[in-house]
N, C-alpha and C positions, 0 to 999 in steps of 0.2 A: 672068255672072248678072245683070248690070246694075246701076244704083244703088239705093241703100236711102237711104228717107226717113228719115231721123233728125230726131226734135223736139228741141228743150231744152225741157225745164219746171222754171222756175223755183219755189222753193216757196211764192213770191206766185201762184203760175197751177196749183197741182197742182189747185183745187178746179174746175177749168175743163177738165183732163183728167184725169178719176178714171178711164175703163175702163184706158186706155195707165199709168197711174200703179199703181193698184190688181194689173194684171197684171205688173207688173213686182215690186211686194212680195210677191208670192203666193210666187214663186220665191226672191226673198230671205229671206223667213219661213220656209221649210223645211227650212232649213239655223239651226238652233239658235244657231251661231256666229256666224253672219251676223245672222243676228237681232237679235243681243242689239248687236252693233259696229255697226249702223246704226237701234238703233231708235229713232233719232230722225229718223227717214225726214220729218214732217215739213217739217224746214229743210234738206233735201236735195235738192238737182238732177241731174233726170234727163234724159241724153240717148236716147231709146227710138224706134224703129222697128216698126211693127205692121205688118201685110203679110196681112190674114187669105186673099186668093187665094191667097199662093205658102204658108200656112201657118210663117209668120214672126213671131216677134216676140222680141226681144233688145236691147241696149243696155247705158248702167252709169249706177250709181247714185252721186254723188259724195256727201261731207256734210265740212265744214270741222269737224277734230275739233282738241282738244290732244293733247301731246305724249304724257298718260297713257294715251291712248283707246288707242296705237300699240301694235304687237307690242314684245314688249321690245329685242328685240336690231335692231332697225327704228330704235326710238324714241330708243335711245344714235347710231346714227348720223347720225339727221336733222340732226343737227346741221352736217355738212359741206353740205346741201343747204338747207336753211333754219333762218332765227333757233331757238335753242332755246326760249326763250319765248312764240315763236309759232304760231299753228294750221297746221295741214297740211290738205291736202285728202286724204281717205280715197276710195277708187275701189273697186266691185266691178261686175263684170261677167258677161253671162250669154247665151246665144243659144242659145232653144227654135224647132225645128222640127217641125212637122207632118211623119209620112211620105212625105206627096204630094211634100215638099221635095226627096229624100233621091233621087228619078227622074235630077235634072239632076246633076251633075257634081258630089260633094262635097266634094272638096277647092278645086276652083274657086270654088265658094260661098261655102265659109267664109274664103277665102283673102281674096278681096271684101267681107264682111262685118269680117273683123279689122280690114283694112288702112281700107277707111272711116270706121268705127270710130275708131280709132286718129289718121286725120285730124279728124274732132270732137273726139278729146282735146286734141289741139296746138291748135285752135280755143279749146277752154275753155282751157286754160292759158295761153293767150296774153291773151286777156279780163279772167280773174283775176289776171293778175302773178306765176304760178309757174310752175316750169319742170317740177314733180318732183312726181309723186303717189306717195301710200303707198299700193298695193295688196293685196289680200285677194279672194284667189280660190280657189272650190272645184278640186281636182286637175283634173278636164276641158278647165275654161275655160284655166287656167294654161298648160298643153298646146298647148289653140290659138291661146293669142295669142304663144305663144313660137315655134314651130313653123309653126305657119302664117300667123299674123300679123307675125311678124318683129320684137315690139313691144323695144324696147328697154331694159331693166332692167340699172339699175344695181347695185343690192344682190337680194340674193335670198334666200329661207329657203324651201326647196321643203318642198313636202308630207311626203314622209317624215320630215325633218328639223324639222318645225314639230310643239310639243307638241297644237294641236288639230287636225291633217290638213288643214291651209289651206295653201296657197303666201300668204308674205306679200314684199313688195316693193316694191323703189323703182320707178319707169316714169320717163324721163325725156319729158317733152311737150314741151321744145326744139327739137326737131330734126324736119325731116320726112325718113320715109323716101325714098332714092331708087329709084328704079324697075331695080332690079336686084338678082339670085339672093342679091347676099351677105347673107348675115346680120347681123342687127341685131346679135349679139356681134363680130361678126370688124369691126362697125365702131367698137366703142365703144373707150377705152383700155382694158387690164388691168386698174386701180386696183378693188379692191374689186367686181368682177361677182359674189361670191361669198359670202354670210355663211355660216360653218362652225357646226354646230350646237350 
């Protein structure tokens, strides 16, 4: 499916990209939960892709939160992956298609869109000096970055399991995937892939 332009905007430069900014809230606002855990969109940096020929546009929204902002059972274990005292980066993430999309190969697409995706994470993480984002994604997305994006998550609280129906999560942005079938769990250690609900 080819590459995807990914921007960063900084929340010094969102007033300079409001359509690409603006559509990426629209999606994050509709989701009551999300809403309320990023509404200080703001001081938040976004990495986004707009595509309006191939009817594309997706990306994630990061926002440096504390420790309170964090899911509970997330936020007791941050502490193995960063200072307790200090901020986290918060991630959500989302990829809207146009039907016209859905023609060419869908699993090849989204497979493409995760895994580049997910190179911009390791990008920002590397930038900011963390290794480990807390994520918070609606059940879809969760899906396709697990599944087809191969994304690598240390802790986990899936959807069922989570009191507002969010997958919430550690991502480890350390590491880049290697260009092979195996999964992001069959390469991570044992230690905690799992928070029990």
């Amino acid at each position: 499916m080819g590459d995807f332009m990914f921007k960063l905007i900084e929340p010094k430069d969102q007033r300079f990209n409001k359509v690409l900014v603006n559509s990426f809230l629209e999606i994050v606002k509709a989701n009551q939960v999300l809403s309320r855990s990023f509404q200080d969109h703001k001081n938040a940096t976004l990495i986004v892709t707009n595509d309006a020929t191939r009817g594309i546009c997706g990306g994630a929204l990061l926002l440096k939160q504390g420790p309170v902002a964090l899911y509970k059972k997330i936020g007791k274990k941050m502490n193995t992956f960063a200072p307790p005292q200090g901020e986290t980066w918060s991630c959500t993430v989302y990829l809207h298609m146009e039907k016209r999309a859905f023609a060419a190969d869908f699993e090849s697409f989204c497979k493409s869109f995760y895994h580049q995706l997910y190179e911009k994470l390791v990008e920002f993480g590397a930038n900011k000096g963390t290794g480990y984002l807390c994520m918070m994604l609606e059940p879809g997305e969760y899906l396709c970055t697990e599944v087809m994006g191969l994304w690598p998550y240390v802790l986990e609280v899936r959807p069922q399991e989570s009191l507002d129906g969010l997958f919430h999560g550690v991502l480890s942005v350390s590491m880049r995937q290697p260009n092979t079938q195996k999964s992001a769990w069959e390469r991570l250690p044992s230690q905690g892939k799992k928070l029990a609900a």
